[in-house]
Biopython code that builds the backbone (N, CA, C, O; Angstrom):
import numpy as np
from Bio.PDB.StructureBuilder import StructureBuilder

atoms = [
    (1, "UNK", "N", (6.488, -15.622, -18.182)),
    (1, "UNK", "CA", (5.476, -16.580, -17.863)),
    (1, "UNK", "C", (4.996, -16.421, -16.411)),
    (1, "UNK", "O", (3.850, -16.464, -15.964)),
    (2, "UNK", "N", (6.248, -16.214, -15.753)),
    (2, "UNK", "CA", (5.599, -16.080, -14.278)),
    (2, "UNK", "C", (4.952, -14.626, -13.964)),
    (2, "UNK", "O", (4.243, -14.709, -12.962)),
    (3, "UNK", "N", (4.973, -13.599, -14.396)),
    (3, "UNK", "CA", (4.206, -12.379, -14.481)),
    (3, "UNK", "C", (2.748, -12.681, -15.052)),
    (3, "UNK", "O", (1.837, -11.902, -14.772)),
    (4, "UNK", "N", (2.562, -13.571, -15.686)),
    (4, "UNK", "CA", (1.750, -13.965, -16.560)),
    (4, "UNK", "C", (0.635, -14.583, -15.838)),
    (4, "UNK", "O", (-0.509, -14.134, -15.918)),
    (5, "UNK", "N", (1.022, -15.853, -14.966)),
    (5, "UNK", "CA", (0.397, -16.103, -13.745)),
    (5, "UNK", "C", (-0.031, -15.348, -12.778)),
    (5, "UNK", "O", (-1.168, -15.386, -12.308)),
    (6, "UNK", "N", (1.072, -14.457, -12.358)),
    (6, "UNK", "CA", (0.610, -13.787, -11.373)),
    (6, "UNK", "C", (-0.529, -12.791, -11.609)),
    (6, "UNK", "O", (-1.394, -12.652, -10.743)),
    (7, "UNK", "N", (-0.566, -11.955, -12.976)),
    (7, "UNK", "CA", (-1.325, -11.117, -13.161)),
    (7, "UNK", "C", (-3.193, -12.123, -13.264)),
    (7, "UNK", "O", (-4.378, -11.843, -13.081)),
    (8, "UNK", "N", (-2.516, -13.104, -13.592)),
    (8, "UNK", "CA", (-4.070, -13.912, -13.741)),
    (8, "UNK", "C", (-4.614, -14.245, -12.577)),
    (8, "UNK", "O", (-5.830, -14.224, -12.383)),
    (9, "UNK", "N", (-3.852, -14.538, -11.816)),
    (9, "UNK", "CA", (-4.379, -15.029, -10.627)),
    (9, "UNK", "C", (-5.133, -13.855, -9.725)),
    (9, "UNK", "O", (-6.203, -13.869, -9.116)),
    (10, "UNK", "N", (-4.161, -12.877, -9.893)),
    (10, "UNK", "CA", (-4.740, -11.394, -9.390)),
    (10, "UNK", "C", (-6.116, -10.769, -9.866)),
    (10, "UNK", "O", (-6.955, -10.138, -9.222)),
    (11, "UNK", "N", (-6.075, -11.204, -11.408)),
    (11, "UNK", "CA", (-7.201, -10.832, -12.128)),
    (11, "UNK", "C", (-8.314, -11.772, -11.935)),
    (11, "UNK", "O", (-9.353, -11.204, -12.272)),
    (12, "UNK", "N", (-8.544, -13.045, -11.509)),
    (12, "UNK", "CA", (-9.387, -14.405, -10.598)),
    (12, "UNK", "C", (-9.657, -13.412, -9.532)),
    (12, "UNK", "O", (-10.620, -12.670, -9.725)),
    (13, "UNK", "N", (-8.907, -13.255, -8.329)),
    (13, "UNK", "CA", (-9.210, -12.463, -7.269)),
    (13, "UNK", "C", (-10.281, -11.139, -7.526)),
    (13, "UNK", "O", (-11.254, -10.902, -6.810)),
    (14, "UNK", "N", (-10.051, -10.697, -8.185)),
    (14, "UNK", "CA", (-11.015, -9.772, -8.593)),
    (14, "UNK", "C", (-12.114, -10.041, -8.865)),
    (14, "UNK", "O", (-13.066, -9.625, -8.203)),
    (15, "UNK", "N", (-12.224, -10.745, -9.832)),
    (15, "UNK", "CA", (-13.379, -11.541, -10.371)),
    (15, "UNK", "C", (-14.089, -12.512, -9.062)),
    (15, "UNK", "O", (-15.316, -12.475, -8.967)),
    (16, "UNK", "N", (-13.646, -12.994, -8.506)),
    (16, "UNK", "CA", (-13.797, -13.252, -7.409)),
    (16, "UNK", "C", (-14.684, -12.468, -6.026)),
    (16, "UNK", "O", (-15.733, -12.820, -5.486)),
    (17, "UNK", "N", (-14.042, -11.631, -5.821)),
    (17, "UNK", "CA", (-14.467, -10.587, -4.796)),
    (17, "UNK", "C", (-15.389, -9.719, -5.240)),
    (17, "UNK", "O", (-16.177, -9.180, -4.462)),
    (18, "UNK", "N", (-15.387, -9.470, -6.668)),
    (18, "UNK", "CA", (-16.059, -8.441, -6.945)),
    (18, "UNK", "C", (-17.242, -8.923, -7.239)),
    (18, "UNK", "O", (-18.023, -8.098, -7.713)),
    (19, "UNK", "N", (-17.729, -10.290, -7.073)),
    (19, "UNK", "CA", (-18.822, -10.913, -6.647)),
    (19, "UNK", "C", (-20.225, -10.850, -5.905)),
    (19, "UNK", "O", (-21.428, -11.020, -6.105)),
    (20, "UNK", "N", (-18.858, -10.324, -4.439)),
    (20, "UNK", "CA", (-18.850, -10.238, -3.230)),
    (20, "UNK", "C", (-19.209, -8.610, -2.595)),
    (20, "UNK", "O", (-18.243, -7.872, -2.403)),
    (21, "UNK", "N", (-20.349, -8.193, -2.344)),
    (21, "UNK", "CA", (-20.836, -7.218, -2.166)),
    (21, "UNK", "C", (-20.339, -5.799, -1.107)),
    (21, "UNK", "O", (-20.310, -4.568, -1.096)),
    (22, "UNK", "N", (-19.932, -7.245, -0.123)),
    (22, "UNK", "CA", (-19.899, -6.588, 1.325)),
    (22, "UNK", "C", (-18.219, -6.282, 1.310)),
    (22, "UNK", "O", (-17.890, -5.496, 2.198)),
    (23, "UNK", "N", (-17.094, -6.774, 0.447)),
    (23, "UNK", "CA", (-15.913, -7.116, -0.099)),
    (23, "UNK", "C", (-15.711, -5.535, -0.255)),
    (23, "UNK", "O", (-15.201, -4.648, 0.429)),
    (24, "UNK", "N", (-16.556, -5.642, -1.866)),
    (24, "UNK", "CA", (-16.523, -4.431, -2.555)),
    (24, "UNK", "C", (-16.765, -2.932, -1.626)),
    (24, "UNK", "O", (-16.475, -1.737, -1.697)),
    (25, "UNK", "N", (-17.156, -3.445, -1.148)),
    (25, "UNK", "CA", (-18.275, -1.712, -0.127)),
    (25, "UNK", "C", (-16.893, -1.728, 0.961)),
    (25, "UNK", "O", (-16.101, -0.797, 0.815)),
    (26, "UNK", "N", (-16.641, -2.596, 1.869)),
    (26, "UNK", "CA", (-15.898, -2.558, 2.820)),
    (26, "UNK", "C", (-14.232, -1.724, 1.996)),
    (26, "UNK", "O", (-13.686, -0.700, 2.407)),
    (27, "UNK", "N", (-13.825, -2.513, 0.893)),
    (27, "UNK", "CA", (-12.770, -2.106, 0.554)),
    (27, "UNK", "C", (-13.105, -0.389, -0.182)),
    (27, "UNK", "O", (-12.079, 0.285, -0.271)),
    (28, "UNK", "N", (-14.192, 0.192, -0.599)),
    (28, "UNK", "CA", (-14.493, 1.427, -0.776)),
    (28, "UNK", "C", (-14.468, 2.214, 0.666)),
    (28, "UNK", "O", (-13.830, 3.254, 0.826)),
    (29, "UNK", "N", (-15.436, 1.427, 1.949)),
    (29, "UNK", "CA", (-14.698, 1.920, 2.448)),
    (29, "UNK", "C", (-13.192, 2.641, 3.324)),
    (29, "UNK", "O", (-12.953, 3.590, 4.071)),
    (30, "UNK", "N", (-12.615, 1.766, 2.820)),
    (30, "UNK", "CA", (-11.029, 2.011, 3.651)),
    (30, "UNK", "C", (-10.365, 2.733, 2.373)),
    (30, "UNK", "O", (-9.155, 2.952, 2.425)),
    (31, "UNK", "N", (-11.106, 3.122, 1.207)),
    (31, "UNK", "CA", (-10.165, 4.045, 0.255)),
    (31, "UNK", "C", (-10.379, 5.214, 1.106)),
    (31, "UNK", "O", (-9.492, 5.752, 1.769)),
    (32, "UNK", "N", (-11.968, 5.691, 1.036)),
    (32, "UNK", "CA", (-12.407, 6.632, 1.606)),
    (32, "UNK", "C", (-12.069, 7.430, 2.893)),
    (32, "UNK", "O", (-12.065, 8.644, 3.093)),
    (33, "UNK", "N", (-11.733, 6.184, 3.858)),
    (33, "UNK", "CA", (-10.959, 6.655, 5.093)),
    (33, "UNK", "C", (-9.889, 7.086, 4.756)),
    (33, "UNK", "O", (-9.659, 8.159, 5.314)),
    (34, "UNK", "N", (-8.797, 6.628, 3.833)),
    (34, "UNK", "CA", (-7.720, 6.846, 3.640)),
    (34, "UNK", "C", (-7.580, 8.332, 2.806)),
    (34, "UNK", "O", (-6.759, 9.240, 2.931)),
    (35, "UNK", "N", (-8.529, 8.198, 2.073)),
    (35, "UNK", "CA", (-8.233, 9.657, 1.080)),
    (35, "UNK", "C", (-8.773, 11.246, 2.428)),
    (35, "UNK", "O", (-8.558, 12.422, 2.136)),
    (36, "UNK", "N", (-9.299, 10.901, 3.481)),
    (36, "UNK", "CA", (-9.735, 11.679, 4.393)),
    (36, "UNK", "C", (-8.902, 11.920, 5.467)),
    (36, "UNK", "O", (-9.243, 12.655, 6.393)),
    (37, "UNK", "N", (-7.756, 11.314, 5.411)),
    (37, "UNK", "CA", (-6.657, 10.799, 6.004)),
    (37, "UNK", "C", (-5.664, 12.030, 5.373)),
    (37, "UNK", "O", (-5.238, 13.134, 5.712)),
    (38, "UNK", "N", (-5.611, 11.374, 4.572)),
    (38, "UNK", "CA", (-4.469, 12.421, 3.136)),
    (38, "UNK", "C", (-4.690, 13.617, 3.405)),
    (38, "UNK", "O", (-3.871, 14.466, 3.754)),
    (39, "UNK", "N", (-6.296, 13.769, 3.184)),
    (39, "UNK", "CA", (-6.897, 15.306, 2.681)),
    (39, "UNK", "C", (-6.348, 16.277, 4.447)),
    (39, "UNK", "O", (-5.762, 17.358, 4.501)),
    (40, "UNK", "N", (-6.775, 15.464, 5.569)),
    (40, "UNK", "CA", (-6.330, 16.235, 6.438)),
    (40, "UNK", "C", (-4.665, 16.301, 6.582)),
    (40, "UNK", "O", (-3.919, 17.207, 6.951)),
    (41, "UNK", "N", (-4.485, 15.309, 6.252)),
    (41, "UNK", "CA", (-2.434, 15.722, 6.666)),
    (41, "UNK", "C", (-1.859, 16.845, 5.690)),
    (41, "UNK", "O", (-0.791, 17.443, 5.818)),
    (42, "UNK", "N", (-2.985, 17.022, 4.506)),
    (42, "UNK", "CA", (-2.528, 18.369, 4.196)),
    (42, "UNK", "C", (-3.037, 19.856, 4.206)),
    (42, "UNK", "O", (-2.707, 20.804, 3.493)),
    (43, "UNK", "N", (-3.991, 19.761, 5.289)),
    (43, "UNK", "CA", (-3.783, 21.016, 5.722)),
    (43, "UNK", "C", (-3.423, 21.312, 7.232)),
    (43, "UNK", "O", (-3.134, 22.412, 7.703)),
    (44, "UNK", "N", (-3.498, 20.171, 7.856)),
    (44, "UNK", "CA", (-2.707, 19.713, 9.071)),
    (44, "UNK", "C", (-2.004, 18.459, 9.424)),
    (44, "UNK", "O", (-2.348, 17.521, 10.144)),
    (45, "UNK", "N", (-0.624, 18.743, 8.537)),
    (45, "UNK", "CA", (0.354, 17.516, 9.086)),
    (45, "UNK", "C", (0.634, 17.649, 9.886)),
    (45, "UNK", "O", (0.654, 18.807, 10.304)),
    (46, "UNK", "N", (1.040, 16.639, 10.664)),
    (46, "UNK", "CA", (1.838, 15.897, 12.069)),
    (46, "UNK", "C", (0.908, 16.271, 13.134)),
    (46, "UNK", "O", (1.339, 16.543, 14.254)),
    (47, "UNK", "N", (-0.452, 16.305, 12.833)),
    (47, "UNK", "CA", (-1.361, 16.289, 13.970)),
    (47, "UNK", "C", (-2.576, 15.347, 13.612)),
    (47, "UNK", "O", (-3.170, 15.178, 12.548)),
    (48, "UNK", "N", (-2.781, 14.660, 15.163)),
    (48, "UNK", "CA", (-3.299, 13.297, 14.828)),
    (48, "UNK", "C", (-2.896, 12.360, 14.008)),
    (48, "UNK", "O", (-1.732, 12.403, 13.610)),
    (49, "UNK", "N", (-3.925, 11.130, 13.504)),
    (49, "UNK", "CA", (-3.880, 10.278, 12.592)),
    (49, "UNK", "C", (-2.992, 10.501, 11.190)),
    (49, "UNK", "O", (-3.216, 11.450, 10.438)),
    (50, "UNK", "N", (-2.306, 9.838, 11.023)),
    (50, "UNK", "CA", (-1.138, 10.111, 9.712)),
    (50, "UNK", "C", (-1.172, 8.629, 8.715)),
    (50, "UNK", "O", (-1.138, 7.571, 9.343)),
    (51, "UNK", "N", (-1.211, 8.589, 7.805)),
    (51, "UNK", "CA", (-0.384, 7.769, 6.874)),
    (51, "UNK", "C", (0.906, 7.666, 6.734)),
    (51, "UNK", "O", (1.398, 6.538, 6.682)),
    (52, "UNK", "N", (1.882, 9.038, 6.626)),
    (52, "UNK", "CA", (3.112, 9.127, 6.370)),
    (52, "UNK", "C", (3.653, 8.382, 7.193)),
    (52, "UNK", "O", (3.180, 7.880, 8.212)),
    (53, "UNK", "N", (5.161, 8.263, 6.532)),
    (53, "UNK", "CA", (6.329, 7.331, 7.549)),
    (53, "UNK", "C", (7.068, 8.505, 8.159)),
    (53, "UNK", "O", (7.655, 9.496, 7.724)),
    (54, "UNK", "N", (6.774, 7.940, 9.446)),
    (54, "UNK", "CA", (7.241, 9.015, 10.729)),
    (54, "UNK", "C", (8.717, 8.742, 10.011)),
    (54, "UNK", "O", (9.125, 7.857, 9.259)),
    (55, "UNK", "N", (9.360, 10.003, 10.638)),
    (55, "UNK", "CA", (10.912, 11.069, 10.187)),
    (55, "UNK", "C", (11.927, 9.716, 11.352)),
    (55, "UNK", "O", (13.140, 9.583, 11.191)),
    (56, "UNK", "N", (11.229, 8.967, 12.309)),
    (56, "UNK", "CA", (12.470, 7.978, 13.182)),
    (56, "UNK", "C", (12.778, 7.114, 12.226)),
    (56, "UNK", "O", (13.922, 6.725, 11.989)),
    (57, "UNK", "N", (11.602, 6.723, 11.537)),
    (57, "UNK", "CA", (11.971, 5.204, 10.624)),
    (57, "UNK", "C", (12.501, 5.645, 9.202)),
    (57, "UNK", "O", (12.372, 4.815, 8.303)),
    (58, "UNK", "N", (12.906, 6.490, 8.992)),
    (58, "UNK", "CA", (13.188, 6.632, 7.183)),
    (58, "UNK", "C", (14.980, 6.750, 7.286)),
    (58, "UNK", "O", (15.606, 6.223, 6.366)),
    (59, "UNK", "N", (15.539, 7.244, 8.086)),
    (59, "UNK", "CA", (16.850, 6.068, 8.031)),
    (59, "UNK", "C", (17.071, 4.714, 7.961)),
    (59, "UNK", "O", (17.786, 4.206, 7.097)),
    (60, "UNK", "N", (16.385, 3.978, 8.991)),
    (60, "UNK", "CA", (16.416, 2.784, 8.682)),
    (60, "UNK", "C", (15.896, 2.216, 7.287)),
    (60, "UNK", "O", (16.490, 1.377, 6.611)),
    (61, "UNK", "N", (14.795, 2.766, 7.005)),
    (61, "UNK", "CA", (14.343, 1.961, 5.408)),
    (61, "UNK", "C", (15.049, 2.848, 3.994)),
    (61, "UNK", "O", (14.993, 2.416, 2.843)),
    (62, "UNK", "N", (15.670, 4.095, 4.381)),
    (62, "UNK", "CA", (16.526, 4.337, 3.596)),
    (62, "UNK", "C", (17.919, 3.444, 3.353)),
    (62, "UNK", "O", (18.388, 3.316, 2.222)),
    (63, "UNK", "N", (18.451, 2.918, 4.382)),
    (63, "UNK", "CA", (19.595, 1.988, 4.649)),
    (63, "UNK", "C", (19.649, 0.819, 3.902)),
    (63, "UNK", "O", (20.461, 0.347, 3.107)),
    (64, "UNK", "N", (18.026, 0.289, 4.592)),
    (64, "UNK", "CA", (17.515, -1.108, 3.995)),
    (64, "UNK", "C", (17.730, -1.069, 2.173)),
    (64, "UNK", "O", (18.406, -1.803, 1.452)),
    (65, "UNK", "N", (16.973, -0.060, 1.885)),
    (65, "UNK", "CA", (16.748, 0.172, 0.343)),
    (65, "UNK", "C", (18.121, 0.399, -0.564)),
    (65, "UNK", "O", (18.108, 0.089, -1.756)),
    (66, "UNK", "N", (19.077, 0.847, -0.060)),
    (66, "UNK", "CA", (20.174, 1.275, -0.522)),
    (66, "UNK", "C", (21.305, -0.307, -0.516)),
    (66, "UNK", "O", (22.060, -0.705, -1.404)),
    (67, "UNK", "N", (21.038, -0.840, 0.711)),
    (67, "UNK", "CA", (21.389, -2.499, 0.923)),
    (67, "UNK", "C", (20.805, -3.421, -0.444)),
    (67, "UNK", "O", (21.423, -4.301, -1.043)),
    (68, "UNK", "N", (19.588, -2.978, -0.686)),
    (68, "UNK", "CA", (18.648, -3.877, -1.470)),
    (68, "UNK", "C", (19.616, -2.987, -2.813)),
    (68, "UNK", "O", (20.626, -3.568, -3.211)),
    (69, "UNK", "N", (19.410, -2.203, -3.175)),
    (69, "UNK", "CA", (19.720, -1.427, -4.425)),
    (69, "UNK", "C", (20.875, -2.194, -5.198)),
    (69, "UNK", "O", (20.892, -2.556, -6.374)),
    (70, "UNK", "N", (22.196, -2.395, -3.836)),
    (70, "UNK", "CA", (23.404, -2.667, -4.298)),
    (70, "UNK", "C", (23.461, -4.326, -4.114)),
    (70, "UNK", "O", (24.640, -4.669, -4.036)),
    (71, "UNK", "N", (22.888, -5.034, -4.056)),
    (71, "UNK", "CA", (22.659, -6.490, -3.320)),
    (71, "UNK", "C", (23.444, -7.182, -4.740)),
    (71, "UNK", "O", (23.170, -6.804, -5.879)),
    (72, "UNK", "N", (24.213, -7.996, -4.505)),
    (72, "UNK", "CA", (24.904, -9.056, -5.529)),
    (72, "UNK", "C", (23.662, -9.655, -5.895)),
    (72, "UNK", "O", (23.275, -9.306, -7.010)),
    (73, "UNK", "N", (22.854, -10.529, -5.230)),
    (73, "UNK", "CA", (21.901, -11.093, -5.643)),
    (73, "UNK", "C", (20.697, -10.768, -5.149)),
    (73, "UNK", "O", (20.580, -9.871, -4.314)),
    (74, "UNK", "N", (19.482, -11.593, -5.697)),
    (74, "UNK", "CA", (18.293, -10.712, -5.101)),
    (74, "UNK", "C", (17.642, -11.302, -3.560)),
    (74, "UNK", "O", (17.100, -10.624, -2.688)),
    (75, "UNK", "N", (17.961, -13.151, -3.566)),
    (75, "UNK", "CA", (17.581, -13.104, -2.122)),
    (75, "UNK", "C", (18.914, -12.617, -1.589)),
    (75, "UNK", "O", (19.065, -12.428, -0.382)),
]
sb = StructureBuilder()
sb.init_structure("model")
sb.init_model(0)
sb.init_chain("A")
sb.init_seg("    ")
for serial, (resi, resn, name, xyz) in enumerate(atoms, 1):
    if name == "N":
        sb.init_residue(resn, " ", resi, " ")
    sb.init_atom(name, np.array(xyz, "f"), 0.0, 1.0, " ", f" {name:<3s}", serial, name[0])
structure = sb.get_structure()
């Protein structure tokens, strides 16, 4: 039931925004930046602008995740 909500409410939001002109265009554009983003880190990673998770932080959120994995409970 509660997936149920959530997906509706998500699916309102849409319906919603997609209303909304300047919404729609703005969020096309930040795919666009992003896929131009991608396209260069692969033929030149680790120079300039990146998406990826820098190589300092992936111990720590490897740690975190492995904490979360084994957690007795979920909070």
């Amino acid at each position: 039931m509660i997936y149920f909500l959530f997906m509706t409410a998500w699916l309102n939001a849409f319906l919603t925004f997609g209303e909304i002109t300047l919404v729609t265009r703005l969020a096309g554009l930040v795919v666009v930046l992003m896929a131009f983003i991608n396209i260069k880190d692969y033929f030149w990673f680790k120079r300039g602008v990146s998406l990826s998770i820098p190589d300092s932080a992936k111990p720590g959120l490897f740690k975190r995740m492995r904490e979360l994995a084994n957690a007795e409970s979920l909070p």
